[in-house]
C-alpha positions as CSV (number, residue, x, y, z in Angstrom):
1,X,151.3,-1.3,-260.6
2,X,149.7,1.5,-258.6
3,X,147.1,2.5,-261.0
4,X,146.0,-1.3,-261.6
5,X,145.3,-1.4,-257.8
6,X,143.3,1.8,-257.8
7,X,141.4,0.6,-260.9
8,X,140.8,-2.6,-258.8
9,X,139.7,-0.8,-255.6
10,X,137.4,1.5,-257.9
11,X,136.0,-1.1,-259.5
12,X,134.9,-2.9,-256.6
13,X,133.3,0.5,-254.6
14,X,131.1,1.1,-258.0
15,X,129.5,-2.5,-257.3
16,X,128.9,-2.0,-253.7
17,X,125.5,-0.9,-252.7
18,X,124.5,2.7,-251.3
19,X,124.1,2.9,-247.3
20,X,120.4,3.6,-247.4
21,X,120.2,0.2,-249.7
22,X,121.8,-1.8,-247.8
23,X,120.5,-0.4,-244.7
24,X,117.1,-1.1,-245.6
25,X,117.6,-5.0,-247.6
26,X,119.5,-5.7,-244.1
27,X,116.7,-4.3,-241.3
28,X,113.9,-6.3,-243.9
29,X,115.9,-9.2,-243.4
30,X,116.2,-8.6,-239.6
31,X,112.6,-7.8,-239.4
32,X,111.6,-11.4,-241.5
33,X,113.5,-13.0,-238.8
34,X,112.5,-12.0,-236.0
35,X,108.5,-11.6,-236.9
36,X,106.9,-13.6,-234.4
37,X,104.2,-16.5,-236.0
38,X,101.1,-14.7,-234.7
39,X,99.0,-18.2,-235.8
40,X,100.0,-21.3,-236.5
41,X,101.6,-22.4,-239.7
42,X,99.6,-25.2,-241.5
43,X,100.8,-28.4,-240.1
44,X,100.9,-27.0,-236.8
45,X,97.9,-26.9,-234.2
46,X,99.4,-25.4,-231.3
47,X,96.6,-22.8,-229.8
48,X,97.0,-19.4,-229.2
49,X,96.4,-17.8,-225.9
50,X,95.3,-14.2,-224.3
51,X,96.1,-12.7,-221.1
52,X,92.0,-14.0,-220.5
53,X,93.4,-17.0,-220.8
54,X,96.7,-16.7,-218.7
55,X,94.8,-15.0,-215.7
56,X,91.6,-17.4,-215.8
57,X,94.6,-20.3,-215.4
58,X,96.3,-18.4,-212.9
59,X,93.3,-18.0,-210.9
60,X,93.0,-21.8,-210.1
61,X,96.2,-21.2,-207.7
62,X,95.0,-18.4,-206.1
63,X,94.2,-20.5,-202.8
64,X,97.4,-22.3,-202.6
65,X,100.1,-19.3,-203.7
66,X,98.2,-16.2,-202.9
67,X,97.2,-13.1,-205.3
68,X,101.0,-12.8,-207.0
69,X,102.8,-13.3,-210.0
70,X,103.6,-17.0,-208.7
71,X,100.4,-18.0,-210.3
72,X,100.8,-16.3,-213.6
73,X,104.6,-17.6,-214.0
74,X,102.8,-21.7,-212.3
75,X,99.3,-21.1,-215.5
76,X,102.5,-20.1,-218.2
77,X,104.1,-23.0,-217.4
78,X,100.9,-25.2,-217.6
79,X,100.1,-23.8,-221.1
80,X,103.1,-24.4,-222.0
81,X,104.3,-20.8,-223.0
82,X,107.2,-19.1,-223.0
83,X,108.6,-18.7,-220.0
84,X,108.2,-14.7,-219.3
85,X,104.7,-15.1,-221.2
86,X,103.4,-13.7,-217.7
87,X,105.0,-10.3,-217.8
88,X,102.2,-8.9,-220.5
89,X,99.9,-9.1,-217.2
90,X,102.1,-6.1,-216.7
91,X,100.4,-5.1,-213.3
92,X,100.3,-9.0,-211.6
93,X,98.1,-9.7,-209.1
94,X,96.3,-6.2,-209.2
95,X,95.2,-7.0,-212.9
96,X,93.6,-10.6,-211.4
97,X,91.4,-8.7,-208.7
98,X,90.4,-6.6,-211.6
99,X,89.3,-9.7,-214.3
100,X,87.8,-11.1,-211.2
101,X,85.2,-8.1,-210.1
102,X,85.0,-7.4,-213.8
103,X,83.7,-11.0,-214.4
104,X,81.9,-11.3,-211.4
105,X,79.6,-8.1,-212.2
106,X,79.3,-9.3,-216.1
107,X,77.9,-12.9,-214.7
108,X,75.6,-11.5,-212.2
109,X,74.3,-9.3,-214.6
110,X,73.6,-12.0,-217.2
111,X,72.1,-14.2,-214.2
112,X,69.7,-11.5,-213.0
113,X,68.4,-11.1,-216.5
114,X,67.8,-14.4,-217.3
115,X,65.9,-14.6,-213.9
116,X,63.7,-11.3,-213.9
117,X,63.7,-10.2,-217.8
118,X,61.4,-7.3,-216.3
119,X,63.8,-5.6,-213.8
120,X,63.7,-2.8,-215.9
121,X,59.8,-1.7,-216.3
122,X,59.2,-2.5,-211.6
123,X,58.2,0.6,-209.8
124,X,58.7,-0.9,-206.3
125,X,61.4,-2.0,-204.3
126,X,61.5,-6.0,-204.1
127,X,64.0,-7.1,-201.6
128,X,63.8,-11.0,-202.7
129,X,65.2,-9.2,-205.9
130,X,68.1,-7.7,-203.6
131,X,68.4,-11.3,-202.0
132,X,69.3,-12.4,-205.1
133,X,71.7,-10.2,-206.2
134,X,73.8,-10.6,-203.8
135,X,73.8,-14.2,-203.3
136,X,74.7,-14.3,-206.7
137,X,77.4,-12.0,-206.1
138,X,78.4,-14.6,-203.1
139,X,78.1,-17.0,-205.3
140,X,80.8,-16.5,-207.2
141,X,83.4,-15.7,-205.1
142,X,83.5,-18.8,-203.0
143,X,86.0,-20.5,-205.1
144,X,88.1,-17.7,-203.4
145,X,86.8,-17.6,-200.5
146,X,90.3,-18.5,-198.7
147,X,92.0,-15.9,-200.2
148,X,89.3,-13.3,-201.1
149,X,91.0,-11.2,-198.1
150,X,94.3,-10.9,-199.8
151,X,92.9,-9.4,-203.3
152,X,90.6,-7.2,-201.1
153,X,93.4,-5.9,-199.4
154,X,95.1,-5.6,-203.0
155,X,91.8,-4.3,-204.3
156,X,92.7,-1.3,-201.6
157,X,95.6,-0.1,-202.4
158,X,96.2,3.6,-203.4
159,X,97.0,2.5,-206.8
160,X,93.9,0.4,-207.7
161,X,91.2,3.3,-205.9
162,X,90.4,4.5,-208.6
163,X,89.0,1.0,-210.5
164,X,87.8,-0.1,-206.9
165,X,85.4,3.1,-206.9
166,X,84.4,2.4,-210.2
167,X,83.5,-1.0,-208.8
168,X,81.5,0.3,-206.4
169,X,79.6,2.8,-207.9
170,X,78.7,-0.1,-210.8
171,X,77.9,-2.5,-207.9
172,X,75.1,-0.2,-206.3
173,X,74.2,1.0,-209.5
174,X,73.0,-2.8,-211.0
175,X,71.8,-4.0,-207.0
176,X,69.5,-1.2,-207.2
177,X,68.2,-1.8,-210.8
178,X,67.4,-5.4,-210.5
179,X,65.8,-4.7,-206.9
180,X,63.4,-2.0,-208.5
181,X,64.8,1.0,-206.4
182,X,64.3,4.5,-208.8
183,X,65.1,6.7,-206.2
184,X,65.5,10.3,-207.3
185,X,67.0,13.6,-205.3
186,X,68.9,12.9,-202.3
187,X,67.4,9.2,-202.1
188,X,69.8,8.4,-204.9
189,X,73.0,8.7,-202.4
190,X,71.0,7.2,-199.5
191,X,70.0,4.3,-201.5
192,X,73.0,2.9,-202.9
193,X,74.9,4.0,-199.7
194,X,72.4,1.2,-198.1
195,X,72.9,-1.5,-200.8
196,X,76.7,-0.9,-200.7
197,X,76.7,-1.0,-197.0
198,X,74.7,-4.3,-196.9
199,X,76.4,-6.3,-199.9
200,X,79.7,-4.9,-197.7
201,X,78.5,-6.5,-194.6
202,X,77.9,-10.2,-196.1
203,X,81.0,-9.7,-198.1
204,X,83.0,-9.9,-195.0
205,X,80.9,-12.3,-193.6
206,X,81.8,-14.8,-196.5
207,X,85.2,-14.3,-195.5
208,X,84.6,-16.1,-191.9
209,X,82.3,-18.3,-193.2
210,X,83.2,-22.3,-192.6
211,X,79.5,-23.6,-192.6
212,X,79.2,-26.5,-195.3
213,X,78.5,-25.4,-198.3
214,X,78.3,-21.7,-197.1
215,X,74.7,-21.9,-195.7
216,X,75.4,-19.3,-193.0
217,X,76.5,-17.0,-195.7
218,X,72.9,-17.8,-198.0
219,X,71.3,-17.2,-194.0
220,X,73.1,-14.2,-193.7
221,X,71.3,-13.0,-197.1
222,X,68.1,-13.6,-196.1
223,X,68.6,-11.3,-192.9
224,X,69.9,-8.6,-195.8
225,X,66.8,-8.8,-197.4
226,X,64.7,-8.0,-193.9
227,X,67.4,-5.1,-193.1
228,X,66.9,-3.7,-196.5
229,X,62.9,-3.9,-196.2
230,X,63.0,-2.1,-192.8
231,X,65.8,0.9,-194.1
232,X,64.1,1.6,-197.6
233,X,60.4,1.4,-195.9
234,X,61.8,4.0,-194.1
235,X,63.5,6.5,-196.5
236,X,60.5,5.9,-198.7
237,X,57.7,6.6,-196.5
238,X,58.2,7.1,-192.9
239,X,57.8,5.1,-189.6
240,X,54.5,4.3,-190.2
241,X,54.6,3.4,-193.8
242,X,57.4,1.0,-192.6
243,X,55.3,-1.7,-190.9
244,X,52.7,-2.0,-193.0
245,X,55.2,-2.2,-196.3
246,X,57.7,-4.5,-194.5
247,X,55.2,-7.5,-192.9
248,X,53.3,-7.4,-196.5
249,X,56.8,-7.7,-198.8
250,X,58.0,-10.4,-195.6
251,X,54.8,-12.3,-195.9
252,X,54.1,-12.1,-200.2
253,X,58.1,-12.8,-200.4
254,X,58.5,-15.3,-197.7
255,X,60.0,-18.7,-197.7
256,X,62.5,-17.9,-195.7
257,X,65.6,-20.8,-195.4
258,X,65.7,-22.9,-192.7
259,X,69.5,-24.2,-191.0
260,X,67.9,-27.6,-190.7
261,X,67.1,-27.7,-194.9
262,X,70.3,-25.8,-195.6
């Protein structure tokens, strides 16, 4: 009786598999299961999504909510995502600022070269160029303009200084390229410490901006573009290359907006 039940047991350990064998057809199995479906199968057309797409949805509550993860978790929900699809915006509302400036700086970019394909071959500063820029620049954040305060504030923070500076040094970098400034030697710092300075200054003035259709704000960029005149005249060639260099690019530039048109 005792060797038939050790024959029994014996033969029954010979037809089990080794550890590693059955460690590996049971994690393969695991790993079939729980692969997630990257696209869809072919009778399905549900669309797949980026964190592009999550944050561009998320930033149509920006003005109701605030810059927070409220508006990632409301744009999951409208795309009909899982839902802790928001968490792979791992930083939140930092992360929106940053897709915001980034996008902001790509459009202006492709705007000014559509508009002056030659900014690159001008010798001489052109402050209706500068005008431009930054209205552009204005331009595009006055869906946000109720809010814009909060994501600057974000935008601030000891954390995000180091993309902010980046920011900045690619913001003075393309307002003087598409305005013709190629300063060289100290004017480099003195230059794009003006531009920064100015683009700064109606900035904040779009913040406390409640004119219709934010004509104060375009007004206030016209004004830029006579400070600008006046400060580069001077850096480029003195107090009495300034008047004859600012009334000529005033008068040949011109058109300057009305309140009663605007």
């Amino acid at each position: 009786m005792l060797l038939r039940r050790t024959l029994r047991v014996s033969s029954v350990v010979g037809f089990r598999q080794p550890n590693a064998l059955r460690f590996l057809s049971t994690a393969s199995s695991d790993a079939e299961a729980s692969v997630p479906s990257s696209a869809p199968s072919e009778g399905s057309s549900k669309p797949q999504f980026t964190k592009e797409d999550i944050i561009r949805k998320a930033l149509v509550y920006v003005d109701e909510y605030g810059w927070n993860d409220e508006c990632l978790v409301r744009a999951v929900k409208e795309l009909d995502l899982p839902p802790l699809s928001h968490r792979i915006i791992t930083r939140g509302a930092p992360e929106m600022v940053q897709f915001v400036l980034h996008e902001k700086a790509e459009h202006v970019s492709r705007t000014l070269k559509e508009s002056y394909p030659d900014s690159g071959s001008i010798e001489e500063f052109d402050g209706e160029r500068l005008r431009t820029a930054i209205e552009c620049h204005m331009n595009y954040l006055q869906p946000y303009h109720k809010s814009w305060a909060e994501a600057l504030a974000i935008s601030l923070t000891p954390s995000e200084l180091p993309f902010t500076t980046q920011n900045i040094f690619r913001l003075s970098d393309d307002l003087c390229y598409y305005s013709g400034i190629r300063a060289t030697r100290m004017d480099w710092y003195y230059e794009r410490a003006v531009v920064t300075a100015l683009y700064s200054a109606t900035e904040l003035f779009l913040l406390t901006d409640q004119s219709q259709n934010f004509v104060e704000t375009r007004y206030v960029c016209y004004l830029v573009r006579c400070v600008a005149v006046v400060l580069m005249s001077l850096c480029c060639g003195g107090v009495g290359h300034f008047w004859t260099r600012a009334w000529t690019t005033t008068e040949r530039q011109g058109n300057r907006p009305s309140r009663s048109k605007m």
